[in-house]
C-alpha positions in Angstrom: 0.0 0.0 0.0 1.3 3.9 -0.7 0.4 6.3 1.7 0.8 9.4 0.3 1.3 12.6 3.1 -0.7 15.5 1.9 -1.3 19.5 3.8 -5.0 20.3 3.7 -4.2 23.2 1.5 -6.8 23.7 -1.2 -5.3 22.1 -4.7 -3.4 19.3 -2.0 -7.0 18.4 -1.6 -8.3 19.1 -4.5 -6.0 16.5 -6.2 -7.0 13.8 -4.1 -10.7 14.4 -4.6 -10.1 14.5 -8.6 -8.4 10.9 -8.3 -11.2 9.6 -6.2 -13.6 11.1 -8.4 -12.1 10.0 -12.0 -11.7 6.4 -10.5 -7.9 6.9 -11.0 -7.1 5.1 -7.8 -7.7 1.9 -6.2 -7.9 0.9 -2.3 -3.9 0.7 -2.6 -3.8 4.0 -2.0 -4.4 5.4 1.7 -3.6 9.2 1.6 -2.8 10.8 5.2 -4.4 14.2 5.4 -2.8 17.1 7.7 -5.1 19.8 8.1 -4.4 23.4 8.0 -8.2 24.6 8.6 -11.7 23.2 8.4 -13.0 24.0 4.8 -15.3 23.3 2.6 -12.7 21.5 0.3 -11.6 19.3 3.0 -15.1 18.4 3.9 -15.8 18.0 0.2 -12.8 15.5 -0.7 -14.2 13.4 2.5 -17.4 13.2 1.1 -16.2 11.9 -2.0 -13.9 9.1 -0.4 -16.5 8.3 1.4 -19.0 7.4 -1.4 -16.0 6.0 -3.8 -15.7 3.6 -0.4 -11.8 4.5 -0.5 -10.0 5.5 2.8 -8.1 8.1 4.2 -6.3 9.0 7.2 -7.3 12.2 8.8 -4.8 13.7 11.5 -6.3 14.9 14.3 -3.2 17.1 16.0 -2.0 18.4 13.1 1.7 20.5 13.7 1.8 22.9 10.9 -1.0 24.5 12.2 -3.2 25.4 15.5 -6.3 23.8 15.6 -8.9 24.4 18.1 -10.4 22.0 19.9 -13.8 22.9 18.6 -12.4 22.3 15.1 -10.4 18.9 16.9 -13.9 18.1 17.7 -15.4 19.1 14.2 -12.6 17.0 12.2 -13.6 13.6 15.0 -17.5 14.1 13.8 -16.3 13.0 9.9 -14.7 9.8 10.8 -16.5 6.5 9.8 -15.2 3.3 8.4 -13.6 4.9 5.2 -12.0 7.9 6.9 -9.6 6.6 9.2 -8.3 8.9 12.3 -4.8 9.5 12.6 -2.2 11.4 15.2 1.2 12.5 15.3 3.1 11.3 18.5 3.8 14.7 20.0 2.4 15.9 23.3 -1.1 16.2 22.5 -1.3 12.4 21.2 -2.8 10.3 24.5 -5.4 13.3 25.1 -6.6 12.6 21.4 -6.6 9.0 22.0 -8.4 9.4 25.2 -11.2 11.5 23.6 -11.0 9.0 21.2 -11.9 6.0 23.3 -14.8 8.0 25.0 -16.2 8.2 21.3 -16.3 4.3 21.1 -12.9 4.3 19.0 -10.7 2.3 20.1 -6.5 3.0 19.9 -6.1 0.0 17.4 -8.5 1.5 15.1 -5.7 4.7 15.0 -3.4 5.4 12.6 0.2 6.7 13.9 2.7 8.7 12.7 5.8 7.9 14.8 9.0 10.0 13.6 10.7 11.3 16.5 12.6 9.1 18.7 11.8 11.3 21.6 8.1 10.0 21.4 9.2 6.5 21.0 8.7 5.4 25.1 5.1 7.2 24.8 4.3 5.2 22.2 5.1 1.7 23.6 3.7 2.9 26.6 0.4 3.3 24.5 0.5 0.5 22.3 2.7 -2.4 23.4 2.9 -5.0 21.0 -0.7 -4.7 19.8 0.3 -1.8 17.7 -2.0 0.5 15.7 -4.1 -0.2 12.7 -0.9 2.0 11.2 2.2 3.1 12.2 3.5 5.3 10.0 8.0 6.1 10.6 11.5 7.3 8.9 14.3 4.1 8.9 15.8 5.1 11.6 16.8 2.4 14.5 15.8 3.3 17.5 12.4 4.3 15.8 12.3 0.9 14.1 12.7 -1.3 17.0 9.6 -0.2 18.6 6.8 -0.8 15.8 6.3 -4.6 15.6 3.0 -4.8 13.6 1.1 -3.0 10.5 4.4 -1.1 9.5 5.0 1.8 7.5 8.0 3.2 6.2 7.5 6.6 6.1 10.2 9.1 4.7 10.5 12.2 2.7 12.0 11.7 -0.9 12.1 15.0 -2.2 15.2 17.0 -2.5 13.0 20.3 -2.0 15.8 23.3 -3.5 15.4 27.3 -2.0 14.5 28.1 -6.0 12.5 26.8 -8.8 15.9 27.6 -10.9 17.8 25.4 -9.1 16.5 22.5 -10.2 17.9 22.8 -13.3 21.7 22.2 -12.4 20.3 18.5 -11.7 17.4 18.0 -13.7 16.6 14.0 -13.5 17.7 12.6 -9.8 17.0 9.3 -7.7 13.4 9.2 -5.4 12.3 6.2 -4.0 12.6 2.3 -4.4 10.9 1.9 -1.3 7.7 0.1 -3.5 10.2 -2.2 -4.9 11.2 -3.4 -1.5 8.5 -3.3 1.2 7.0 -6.2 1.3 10.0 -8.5 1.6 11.7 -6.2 4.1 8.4 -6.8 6.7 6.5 -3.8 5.4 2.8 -3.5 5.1 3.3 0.0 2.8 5.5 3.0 2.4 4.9 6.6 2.5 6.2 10.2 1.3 5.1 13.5 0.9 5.1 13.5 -2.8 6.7 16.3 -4.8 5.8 19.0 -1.5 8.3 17.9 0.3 8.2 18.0 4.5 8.8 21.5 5.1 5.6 24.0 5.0 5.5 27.2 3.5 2.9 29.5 4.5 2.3 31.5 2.0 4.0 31.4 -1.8 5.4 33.8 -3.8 5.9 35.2 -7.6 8.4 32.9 -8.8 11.4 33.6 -11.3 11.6 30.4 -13.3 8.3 27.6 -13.5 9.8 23.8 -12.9 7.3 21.0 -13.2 8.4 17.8 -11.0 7.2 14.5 -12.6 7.9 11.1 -10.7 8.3 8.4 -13.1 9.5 4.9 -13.5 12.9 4.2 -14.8 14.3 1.2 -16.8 14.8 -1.0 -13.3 11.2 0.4 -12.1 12.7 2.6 -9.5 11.3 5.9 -9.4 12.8 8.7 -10.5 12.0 13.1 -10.4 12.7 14.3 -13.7 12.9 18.6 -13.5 11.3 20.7 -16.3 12.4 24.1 -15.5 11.7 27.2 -17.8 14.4 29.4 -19.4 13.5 32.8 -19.0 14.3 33.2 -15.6 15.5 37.0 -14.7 12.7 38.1 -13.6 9.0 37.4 -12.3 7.2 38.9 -15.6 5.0 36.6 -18.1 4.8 33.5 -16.0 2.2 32.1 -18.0 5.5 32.0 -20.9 8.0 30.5 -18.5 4.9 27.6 -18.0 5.0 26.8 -21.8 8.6 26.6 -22.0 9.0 24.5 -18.9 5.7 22.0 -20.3 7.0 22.1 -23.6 10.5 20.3 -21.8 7.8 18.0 -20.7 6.1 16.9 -23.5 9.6 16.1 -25.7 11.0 14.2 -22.8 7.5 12.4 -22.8 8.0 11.8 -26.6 11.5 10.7 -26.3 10.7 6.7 -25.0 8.8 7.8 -21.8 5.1 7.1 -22.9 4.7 4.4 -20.3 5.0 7.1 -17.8 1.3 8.2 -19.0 -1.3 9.3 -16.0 -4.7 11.4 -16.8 -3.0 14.0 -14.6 -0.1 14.2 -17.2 -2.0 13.7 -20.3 -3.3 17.2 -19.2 0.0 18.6 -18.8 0.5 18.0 -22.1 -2.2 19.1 -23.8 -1.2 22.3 -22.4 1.7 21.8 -24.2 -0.4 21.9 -27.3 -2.9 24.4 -27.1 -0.5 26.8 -25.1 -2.6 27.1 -21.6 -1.6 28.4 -18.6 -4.1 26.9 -16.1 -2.0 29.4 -12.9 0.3 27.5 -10.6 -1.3 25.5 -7.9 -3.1 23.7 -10.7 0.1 23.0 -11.9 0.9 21.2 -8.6 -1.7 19.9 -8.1 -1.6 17.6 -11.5 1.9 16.9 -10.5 0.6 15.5 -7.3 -2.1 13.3 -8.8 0.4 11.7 -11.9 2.7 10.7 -8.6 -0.2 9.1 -6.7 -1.5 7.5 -9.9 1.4 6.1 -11.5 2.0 4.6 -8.0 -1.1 2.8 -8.2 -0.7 1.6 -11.9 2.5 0.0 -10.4 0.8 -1.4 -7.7 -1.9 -2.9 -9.7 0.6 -4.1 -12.3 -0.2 -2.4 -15.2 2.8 -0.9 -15.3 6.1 -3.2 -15.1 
């Protein structure tokens, strides 16, 4: 199984709704949602998961941002068999689980993200050796050790760079092979944040140069971030031109033996190519986002090998 770690910023959502909606994704996919706010797009994507019968993870102490307990409260009142709740092991983790239990949800039913060794003793104090539903952690020993059951490996893959130009002084670089190797290292699915990366930015900015990150499948089926970066990158004018010069990258690397690599999400990018749209750039992400999480589950499902 992939579980893919997702903000709840708008097109975040928004791209996992679309792939629930378009049937792009199968039950291999369990996406871990960290939300920044109650909105109506978060309580929108549930809805759809929900009647597509896929799950989710929804994390209940989210650290990026403060939640109140009457939103805490808000985000416990949209759980049900499909959405699936979720904490971080920080502090605030055995007062969630309590308020849990007083709910009728019981700590096996909660899935964990463990990736701080200081939290480690909590959570064998917590679980034991019965474990979580799933325990979500980084390869790290000491963090390893303590997660018998339903494990996770859970690490970020994305070499995140200060500046969209960066990226092109190493365009094409290694990501994961973690779905190659899960299952016979006693893993019951691994996990990344996609093409975000861990760290959270607030709020964005014009940007000098456009880069599109695509993960794709290489000759030996590991995956691979290929970089499509624009040229014209002096200044923050015409970004919709940088866009066109970055996606048209895209589309003669996709011509150039990469056709396997083909998603709905990335089918759009390159129609852009074509007709010469700019659809602004969290759309831009956000199709990014979905090819990832969709390609994943082609692999998954072996139709792509």
């Amino acid at each position: 199984m992939y579980f893919p770690y997702l903000r709840g910023r708008q097109y975040d959502l928004l791209a996992l709704k679309e792939l629930a909606q378009g049937k792009m994704i199968s039950p291999k996919i369990l996406p871990v949602v960290e939300p920044v706010k109650i909105s109506s797009t978060l309580s929108g994507t549930i809805k759809v998961y929900k009647s597509s019968k896929l799950q989710m993870a929804l994390i209940l102490n989210p650290m990026v941002e403060d939640l109140s307990e009457e939103d805490t409260s808000s985000l416990q009142q949209l759980l049900d068999e499909t959405i699936i709740p979720a904490i971080i092991m920080n502090e605030d983790a055995e007062r969630i689980i309590r308020d849990l239990e007083k709910h009728d949800v019981q700590r096996s039913n909660v899935l964990v993200i463990l990736n701080s060794r200081d939290y480690v003793a909590e959570y064998k104090r917590m679980y034991g050796d019965s474990g979580a539903i799933y325990t979500l952690f980084p390869y790290e020993r000491s963090i390893r050790r303590a997660v018998t059951q339903k494990k996770v490996l859970f690490e970020d893959k994305f070499n995140k760079l200060n500046k969209n130009a960066d990226y092109a002084k190493n365009t094409d670089e290694f990501f994961s092979e973690d779905h190659l190797f899960y299952l016979e290292e006693g893993y019951t699915g691994f996990g990344d944040y996609s093409i975000i990366g861990e760290s959270y930015d607030v709020s964005g900015f014009a940007p000098r140069a456009v880069a599109i990150h695509i993960v794709y499948l290489d000759g030996s089926n590991n995956l691979r971030v290929h970089h499509f970066v624009s040229d014209s990158n002096y200044g923050i004018e015409d970004i919709a031109g940088k866009y066109y010069e970055a996606v048209t990258k895209l589309k003669k690397w996709y011509h150039e033996g990469n056709e396997k690599q083909e998603t709905q999400a990335l089918s759009v990018l390159l129609e852009h190519a074509d007709t010469g749209y700019f659809p602004g750039l969290p759309t831009i992400k956000k199709l990014s986002i979905m090819h990832h999480i969709e390609l994943v589950d082609k692999f998954l499902n072996m139709e792509l090998k």
